[in-house]
Biopython code that builds the backbone (N, CA, C, O; Angstrom):
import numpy as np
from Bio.PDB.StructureBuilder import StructureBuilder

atoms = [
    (1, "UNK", "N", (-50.056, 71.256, -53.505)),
    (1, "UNK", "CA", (-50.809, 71.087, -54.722)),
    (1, "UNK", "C", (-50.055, 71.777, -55.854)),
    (1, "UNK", "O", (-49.477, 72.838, -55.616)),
    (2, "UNK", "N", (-50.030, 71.301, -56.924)),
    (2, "UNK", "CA", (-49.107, 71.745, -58.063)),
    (2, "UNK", "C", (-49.783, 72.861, -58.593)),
    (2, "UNK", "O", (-51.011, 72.950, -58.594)),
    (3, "UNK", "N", (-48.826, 73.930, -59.157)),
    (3, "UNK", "CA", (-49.853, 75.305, -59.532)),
    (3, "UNK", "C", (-50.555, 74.892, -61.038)),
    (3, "UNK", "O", (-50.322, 74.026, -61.881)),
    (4, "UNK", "N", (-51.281, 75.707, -60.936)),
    (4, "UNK", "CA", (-52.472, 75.296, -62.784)),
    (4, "UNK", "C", (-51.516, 74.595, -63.542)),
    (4, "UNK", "O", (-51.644, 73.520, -64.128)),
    (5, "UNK", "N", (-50.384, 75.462, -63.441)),
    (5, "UNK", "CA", (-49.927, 75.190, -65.422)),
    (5, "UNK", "C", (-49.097, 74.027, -65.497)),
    (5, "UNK", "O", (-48.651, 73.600, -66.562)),
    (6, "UNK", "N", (-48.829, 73.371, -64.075)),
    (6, "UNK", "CA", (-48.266, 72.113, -64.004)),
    (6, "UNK", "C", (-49.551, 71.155, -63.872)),
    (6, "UNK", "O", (-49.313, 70.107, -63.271)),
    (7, "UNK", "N", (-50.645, 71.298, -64.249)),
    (7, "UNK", "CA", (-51.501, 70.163, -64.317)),
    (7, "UNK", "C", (-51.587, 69.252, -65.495)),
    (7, "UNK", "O", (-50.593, 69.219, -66.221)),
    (8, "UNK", "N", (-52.255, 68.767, -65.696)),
    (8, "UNK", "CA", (-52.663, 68.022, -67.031)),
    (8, "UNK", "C", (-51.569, 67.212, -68.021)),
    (8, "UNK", "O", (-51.234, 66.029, -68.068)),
    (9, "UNK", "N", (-51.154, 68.451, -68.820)),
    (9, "UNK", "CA", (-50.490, 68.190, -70.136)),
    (9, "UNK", "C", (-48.948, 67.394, -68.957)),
    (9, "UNK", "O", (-48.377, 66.347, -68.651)),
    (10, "UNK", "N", (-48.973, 68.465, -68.793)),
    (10, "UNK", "CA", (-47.397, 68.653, -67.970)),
    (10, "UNK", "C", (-47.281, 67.390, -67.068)),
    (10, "UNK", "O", (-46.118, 66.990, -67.112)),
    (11, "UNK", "N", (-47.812, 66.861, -66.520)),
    (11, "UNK", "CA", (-47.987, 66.043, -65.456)),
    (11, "UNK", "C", (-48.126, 64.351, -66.544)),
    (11, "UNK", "O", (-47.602, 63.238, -66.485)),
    (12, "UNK", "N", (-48.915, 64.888, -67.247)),
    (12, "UNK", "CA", (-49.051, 63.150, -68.315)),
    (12, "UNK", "C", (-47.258, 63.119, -69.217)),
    (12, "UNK", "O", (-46.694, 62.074, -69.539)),
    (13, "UNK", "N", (-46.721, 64.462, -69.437)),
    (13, "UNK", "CA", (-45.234, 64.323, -70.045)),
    (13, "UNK", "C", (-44.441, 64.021, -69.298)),
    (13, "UNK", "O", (-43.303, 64.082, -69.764)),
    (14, "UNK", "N", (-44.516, 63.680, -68.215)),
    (14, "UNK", "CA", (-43.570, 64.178, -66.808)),
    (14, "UNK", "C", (-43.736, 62.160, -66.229)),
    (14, "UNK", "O", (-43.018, 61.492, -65.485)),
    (15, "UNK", "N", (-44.792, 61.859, -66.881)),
    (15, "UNK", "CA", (-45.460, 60.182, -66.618)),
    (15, "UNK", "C", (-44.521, 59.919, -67.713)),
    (15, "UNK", "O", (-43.431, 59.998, -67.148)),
    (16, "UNK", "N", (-44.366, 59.730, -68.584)),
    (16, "UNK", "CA", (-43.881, 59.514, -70.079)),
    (16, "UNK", "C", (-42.629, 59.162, -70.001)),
    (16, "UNK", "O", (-42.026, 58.119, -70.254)),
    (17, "UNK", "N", (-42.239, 60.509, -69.494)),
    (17, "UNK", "CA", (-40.179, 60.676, -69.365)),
    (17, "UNK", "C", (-40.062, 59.526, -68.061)),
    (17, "UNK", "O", (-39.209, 58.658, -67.877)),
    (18, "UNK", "N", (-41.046, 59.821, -67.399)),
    (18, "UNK", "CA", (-40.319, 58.346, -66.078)),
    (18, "UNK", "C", (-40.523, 57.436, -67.001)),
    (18, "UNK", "O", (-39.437, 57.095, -67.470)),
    (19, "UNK", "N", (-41.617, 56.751, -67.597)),
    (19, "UNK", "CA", (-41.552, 55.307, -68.300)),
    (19, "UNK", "C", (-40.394, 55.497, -69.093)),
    (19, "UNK", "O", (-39.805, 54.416, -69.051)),
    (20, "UNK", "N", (-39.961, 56.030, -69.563)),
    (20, "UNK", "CA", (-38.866, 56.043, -70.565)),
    (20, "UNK", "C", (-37.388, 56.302, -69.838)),
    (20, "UNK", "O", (-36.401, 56.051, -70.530)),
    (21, "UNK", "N", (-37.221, 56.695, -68.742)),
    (21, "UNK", "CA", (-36.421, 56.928, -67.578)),
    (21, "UNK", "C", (-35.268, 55.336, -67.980)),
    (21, "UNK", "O", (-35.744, 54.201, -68.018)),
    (22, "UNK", "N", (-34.233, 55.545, -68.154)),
    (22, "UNK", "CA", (-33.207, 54.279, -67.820)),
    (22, "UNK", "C", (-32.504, 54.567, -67.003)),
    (22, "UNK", "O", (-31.506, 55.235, -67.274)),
    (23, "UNK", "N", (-32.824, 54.096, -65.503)),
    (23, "UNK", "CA", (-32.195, 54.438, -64.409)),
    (23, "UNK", "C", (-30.951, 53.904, -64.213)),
    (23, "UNK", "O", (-30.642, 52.766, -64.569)),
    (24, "UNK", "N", (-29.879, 55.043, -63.400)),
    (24, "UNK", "CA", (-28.455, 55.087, -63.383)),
    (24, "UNK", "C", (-27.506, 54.935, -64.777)),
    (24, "UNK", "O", (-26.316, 54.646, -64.901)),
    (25, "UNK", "N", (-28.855, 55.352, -66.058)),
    (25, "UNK", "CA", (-28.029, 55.792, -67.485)),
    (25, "UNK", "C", (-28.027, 56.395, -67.391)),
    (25, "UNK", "O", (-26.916, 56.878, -67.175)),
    (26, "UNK", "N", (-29.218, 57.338, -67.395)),
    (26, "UNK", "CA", (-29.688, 59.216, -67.560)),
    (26, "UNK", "C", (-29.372, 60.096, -66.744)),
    (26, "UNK", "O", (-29.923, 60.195, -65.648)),
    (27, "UNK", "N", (-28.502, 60.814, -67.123)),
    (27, "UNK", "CA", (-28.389, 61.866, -66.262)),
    (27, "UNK", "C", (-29.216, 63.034, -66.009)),
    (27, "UNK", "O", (-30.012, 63.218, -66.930)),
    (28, "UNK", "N", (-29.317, 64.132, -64.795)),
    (28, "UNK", "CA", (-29.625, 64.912, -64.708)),
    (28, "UNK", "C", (-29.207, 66.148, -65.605)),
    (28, "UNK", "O", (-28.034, 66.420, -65.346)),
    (29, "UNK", "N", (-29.646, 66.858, -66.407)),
    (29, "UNK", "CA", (-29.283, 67.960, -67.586)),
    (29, "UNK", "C", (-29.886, 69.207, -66.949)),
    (29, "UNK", "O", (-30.476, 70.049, -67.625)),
    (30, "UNK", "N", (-29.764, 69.278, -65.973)),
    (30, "UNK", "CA", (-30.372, 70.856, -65.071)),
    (30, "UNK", "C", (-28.711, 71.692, -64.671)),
    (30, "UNK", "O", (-27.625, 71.345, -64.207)),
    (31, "UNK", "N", (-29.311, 72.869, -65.153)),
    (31, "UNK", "CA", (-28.048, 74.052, -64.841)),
    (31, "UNK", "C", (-28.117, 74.654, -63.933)),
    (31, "UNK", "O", (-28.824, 75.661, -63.980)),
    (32, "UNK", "N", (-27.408, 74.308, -62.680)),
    (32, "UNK", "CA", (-27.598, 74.839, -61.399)),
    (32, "UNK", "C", (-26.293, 76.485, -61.782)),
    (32, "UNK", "O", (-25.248, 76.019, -62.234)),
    (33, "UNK", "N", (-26.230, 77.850, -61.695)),
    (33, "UNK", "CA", (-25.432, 78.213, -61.027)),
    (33, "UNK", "C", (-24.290, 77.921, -62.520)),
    (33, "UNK", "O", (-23.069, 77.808, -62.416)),
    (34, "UNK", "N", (-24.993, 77.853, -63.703)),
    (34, "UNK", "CA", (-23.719, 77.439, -64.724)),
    (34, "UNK", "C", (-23.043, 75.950, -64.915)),
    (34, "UNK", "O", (-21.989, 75.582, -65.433)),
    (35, "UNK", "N", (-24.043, 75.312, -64.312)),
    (35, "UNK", "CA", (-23.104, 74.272, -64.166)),
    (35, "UNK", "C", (-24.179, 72.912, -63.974)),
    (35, "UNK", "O", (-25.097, 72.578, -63.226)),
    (36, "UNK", "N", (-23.271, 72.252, -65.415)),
    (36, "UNK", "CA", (-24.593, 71.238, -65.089)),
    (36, "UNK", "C", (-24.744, 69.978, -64.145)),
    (36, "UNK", "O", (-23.649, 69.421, -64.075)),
    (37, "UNK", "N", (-25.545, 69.436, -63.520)),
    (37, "UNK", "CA", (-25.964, 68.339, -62.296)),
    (37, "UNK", "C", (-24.786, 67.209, -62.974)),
    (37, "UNK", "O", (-23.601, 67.443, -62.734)),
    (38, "UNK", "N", (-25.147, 65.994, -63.816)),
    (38, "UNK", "CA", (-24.801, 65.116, -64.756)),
    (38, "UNK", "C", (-24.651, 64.020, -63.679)),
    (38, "UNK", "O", (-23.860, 63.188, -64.123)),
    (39, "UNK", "N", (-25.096, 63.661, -62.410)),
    (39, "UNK", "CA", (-25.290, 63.450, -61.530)),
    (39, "UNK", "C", (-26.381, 61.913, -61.808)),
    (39, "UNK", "O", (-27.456, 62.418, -61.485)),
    (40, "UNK", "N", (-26.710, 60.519, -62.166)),
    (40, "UNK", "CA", (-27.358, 59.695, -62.655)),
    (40, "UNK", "C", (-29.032, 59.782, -61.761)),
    (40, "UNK", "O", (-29.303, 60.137, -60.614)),
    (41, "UNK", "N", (-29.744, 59.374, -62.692)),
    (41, "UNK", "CA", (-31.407, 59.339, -62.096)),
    (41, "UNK", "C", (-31.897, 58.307, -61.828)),
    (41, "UNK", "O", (-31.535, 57.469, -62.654)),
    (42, "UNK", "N", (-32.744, 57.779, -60.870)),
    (42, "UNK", "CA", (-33.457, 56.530, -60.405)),
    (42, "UNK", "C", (-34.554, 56.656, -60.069)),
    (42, "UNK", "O", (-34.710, 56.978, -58.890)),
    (43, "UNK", "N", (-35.977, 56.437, -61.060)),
    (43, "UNK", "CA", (-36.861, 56.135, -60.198)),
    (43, "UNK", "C", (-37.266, 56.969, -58.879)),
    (43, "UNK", "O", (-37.767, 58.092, -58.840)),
    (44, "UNK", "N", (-36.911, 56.110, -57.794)),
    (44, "UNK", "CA", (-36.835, 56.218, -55.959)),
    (44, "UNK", "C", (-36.936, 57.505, -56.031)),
    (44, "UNK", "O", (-37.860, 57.991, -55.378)),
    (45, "UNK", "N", (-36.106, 58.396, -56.774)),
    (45, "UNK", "CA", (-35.530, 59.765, -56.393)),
    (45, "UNK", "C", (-36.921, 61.116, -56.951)),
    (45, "UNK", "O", (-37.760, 61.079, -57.851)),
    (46, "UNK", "N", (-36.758, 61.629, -56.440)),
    (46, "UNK", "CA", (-37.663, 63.185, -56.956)),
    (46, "UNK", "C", (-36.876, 63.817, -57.804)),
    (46, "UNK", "O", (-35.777, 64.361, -57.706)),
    (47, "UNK", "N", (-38.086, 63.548, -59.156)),
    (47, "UNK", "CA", (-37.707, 64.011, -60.351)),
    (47, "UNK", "C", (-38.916, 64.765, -60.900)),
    (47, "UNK", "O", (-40.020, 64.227, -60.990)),
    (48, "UNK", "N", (-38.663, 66.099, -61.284)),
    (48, "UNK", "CA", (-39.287, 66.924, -62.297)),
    (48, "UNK", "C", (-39.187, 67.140, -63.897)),
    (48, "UNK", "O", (-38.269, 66.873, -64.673)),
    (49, "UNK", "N", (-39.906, 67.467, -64.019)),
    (49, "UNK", "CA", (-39.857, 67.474, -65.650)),
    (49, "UNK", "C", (-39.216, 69.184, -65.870)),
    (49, "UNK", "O", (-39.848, 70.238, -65.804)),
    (50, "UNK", "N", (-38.082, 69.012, -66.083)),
    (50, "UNK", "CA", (-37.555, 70.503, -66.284)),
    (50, "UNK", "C", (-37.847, 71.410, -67.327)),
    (50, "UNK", "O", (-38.349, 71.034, -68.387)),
    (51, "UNK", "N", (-37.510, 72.790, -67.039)),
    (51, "UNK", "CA", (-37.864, 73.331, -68.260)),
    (51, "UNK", "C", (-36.148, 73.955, -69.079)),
    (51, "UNK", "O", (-35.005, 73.812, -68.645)),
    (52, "UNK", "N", (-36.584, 74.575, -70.239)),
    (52, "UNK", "CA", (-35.732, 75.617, -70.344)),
    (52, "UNK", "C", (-35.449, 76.946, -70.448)),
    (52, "UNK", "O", (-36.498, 77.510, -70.134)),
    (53, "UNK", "N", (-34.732, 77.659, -70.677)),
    (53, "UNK", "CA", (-35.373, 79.120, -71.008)),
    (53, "UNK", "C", (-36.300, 80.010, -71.850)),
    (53, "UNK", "O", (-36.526, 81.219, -71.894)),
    (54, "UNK", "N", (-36.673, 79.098, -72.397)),
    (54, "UNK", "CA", (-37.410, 79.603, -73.744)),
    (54, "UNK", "C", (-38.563, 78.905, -73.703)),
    (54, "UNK", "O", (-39.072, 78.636, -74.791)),
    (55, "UNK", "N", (-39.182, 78.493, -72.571)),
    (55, "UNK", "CA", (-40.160, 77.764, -72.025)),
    (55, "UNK", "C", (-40.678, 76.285, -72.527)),
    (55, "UNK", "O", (-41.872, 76.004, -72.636)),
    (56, "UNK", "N", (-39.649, 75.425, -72.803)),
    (56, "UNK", "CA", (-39.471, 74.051, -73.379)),
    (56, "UNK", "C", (-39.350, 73.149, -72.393)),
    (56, "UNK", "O", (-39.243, 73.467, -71.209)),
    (57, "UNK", "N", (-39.361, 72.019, -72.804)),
    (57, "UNK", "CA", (-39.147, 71.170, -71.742)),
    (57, "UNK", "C", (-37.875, 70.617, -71.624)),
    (57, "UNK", "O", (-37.449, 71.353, -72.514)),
    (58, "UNK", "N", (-36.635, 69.802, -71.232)),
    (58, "UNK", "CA", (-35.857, 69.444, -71.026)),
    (58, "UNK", "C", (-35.603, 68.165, -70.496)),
    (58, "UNK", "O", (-34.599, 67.452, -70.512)),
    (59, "UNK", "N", (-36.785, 68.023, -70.002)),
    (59, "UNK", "CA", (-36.757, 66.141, -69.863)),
    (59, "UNK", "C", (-36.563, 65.907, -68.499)),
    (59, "UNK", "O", (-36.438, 67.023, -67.996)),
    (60, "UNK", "N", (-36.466, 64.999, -67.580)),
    (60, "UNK", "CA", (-35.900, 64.800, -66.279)),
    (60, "UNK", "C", (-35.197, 64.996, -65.944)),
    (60, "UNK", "O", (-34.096, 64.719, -66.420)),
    (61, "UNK", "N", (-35.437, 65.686, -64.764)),
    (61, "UNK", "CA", (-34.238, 66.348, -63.523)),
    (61, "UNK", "C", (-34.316, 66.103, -62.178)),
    (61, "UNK", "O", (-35.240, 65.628, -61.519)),
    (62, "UNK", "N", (-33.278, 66.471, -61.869)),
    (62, "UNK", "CA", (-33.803, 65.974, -60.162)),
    (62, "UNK", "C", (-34.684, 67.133, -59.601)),
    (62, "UNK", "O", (-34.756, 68.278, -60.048)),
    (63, "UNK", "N", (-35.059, 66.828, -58.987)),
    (63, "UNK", "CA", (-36.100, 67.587, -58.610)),
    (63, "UNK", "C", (-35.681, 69.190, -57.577)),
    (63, "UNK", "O", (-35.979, 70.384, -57.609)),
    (64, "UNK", "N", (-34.640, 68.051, -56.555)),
    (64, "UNK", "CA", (-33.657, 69.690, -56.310)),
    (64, "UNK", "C", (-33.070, 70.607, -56.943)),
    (64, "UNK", "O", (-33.130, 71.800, -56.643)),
    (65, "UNK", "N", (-32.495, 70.166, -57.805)),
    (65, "UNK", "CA", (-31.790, 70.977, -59.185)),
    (65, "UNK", "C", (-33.046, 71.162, -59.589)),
    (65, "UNK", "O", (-33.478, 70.735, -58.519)),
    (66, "UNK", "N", (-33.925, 71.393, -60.123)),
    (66, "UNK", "CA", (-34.981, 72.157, -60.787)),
    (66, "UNK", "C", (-35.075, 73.673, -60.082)),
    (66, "UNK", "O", (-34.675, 74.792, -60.404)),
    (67, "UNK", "N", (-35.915, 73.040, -58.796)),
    (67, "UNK", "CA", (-36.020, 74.258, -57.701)),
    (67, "UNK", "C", (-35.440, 75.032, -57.369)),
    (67, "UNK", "O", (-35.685, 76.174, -56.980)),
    (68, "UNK", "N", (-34.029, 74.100, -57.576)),
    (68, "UNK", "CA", (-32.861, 75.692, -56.571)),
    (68, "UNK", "C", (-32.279, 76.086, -58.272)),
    (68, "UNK", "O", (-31.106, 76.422, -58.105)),
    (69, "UNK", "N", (-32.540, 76.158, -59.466)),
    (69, "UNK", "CA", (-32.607, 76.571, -60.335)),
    (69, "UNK", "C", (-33.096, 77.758, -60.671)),
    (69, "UNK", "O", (-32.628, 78.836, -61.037)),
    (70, "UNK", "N", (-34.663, 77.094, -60.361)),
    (70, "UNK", "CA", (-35.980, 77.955, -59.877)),
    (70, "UNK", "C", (-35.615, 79.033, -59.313)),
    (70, "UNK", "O", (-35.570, 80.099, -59.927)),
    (71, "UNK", "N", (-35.292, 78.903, -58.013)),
    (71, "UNK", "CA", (-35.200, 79.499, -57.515)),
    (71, "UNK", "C", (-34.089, 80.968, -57.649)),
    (71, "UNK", "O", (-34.186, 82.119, -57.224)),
    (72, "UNK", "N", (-33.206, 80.353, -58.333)),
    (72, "UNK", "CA", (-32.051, 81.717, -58.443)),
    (72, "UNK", "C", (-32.337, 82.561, -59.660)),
    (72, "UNK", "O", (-31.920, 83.708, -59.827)),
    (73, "UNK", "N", (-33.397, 81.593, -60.830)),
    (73, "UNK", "CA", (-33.699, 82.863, -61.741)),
    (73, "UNK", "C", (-34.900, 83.511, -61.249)),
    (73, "UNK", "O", (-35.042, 84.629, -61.743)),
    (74, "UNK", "N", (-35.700, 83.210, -60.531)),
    (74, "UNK", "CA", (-37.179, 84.176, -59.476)),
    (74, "UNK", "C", (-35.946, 84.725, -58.393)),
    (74, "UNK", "O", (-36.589, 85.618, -57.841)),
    (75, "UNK", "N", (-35.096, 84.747, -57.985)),
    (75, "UNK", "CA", (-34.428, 85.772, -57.367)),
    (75, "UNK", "C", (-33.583, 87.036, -57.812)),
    (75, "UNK", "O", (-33.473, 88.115, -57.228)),
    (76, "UNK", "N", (-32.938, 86.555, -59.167)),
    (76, "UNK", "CA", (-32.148, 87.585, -60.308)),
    (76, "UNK", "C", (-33.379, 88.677, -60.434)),
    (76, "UNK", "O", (-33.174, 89.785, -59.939)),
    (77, "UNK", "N", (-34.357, 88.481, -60.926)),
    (77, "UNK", "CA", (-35.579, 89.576, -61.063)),
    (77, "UNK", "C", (-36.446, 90.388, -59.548)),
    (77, "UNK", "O", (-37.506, 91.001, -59.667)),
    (78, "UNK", "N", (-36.005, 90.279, -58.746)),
    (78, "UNK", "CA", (-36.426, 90.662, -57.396)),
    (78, "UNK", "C", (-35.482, 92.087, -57.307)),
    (78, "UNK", "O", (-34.251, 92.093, -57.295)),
    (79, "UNK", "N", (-36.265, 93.152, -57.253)),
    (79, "UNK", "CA", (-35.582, 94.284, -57.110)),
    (79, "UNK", "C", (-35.004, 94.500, -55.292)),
    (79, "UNK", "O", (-35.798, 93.985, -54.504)),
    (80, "UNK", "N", (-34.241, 94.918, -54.880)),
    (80, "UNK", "CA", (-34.287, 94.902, -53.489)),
    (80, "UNK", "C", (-33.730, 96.279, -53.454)),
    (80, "UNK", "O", (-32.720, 96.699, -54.019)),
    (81, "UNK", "N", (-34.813, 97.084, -52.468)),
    (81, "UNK", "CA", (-34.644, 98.476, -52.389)),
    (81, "UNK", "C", (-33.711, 98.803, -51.311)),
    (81, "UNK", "O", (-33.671, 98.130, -50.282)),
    (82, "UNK", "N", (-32.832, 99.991, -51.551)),
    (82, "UNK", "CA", (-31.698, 100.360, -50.974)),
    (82, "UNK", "C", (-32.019, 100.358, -49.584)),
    (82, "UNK", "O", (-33.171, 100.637, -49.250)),
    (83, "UNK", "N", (-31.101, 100.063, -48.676)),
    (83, "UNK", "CA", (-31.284, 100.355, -47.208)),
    (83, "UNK", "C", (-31.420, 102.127, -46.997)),
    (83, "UNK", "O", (-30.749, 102.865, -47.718)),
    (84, "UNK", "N", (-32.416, 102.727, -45.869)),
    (84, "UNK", "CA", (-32.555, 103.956, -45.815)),
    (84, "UNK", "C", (-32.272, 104.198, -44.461)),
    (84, "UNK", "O", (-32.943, 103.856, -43.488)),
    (85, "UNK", "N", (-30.898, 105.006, -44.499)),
    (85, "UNK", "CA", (-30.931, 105.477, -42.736)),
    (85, "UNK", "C", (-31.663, 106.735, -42.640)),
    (85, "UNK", "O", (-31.767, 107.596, -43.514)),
    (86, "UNK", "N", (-32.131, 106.730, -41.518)),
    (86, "UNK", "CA", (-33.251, 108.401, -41.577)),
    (86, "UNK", "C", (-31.741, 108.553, -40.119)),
    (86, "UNK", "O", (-31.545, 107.817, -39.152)),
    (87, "UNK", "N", (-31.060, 109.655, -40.525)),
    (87, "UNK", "CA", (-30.599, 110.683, -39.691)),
    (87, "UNK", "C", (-31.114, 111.713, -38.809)),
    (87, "UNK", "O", (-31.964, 112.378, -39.401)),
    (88, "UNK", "N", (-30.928, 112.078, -37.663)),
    (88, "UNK", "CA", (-31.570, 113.282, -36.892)),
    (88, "UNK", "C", (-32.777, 113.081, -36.536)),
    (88, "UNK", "O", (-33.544, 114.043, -36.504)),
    (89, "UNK", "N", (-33.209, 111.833, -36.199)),
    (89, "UNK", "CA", (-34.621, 111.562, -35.697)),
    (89, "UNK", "C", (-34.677, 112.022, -34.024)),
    (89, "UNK", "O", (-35.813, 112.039, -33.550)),
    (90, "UNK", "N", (-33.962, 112.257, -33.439)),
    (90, "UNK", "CA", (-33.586, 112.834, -31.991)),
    (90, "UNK", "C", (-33.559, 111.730, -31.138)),
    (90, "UNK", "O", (-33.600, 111.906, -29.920)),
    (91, "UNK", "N", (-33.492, 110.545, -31.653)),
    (91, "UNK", "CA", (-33.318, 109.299, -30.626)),
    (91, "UNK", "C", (-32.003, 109.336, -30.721)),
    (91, "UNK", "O", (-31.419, 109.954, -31.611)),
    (92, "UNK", "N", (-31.176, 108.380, -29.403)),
    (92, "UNK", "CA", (-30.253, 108.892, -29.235)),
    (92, "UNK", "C", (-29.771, 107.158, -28.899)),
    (92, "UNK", "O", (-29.904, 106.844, -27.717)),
    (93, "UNK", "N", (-29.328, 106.242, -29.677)),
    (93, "UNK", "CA", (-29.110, 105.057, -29.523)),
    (93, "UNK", "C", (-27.704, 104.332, -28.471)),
    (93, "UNK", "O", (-27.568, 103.112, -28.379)),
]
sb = StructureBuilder()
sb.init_structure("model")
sb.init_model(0)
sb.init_chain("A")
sb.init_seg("    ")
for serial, (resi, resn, name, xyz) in enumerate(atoms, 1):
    if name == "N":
        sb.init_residue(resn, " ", resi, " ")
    sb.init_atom(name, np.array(xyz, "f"), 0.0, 1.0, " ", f" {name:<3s}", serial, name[0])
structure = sb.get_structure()
């Protein structure tokens, strides 16, 4: 199920950009990793309505490139706490 803020608005713009979609013209404009997809769109394929950084929209993307997008800027902000060896616990490995 799509979270809240992808309901409604988002979901009727996301209808829009497919009708307007010219498949195997349009490319994908998602920045995976620095680097953009440019990769052509069809219909058939899973496509999201991307965003940008400044919380805009960007128009159709593939839908993998969105996520694993997604995904690496929700990982940049993930603190990961230092590994802790506890020394002298009297186990003897």
């Amino acid at each position: 199920m799509a979270a809240l803020k992808y309901r409604t608005r988002h979901q009727k713009l996301r209808v829009i950009e497919l009708r307007r979609l010219r498949p195997g013209i349009d490319v994908c404009r998602q920045v995976v990793a620095g680097v953009v997809c440019g990769q052509p769109m069809y219909r058939e394929q899973a496509l999201d309505l991307g965003h940008d950084d400044k919380g805009g929209y960007i128009g159709l993307v593939h839908a993998r490139c969105n996520r694993q997008a997604g995904a690496i800027a929700s990982n940049r902000g993930i603190v990961r706490k230092p590994l802790v060896l506890v020394s002298g616990s009297g186990r003897k490995w």
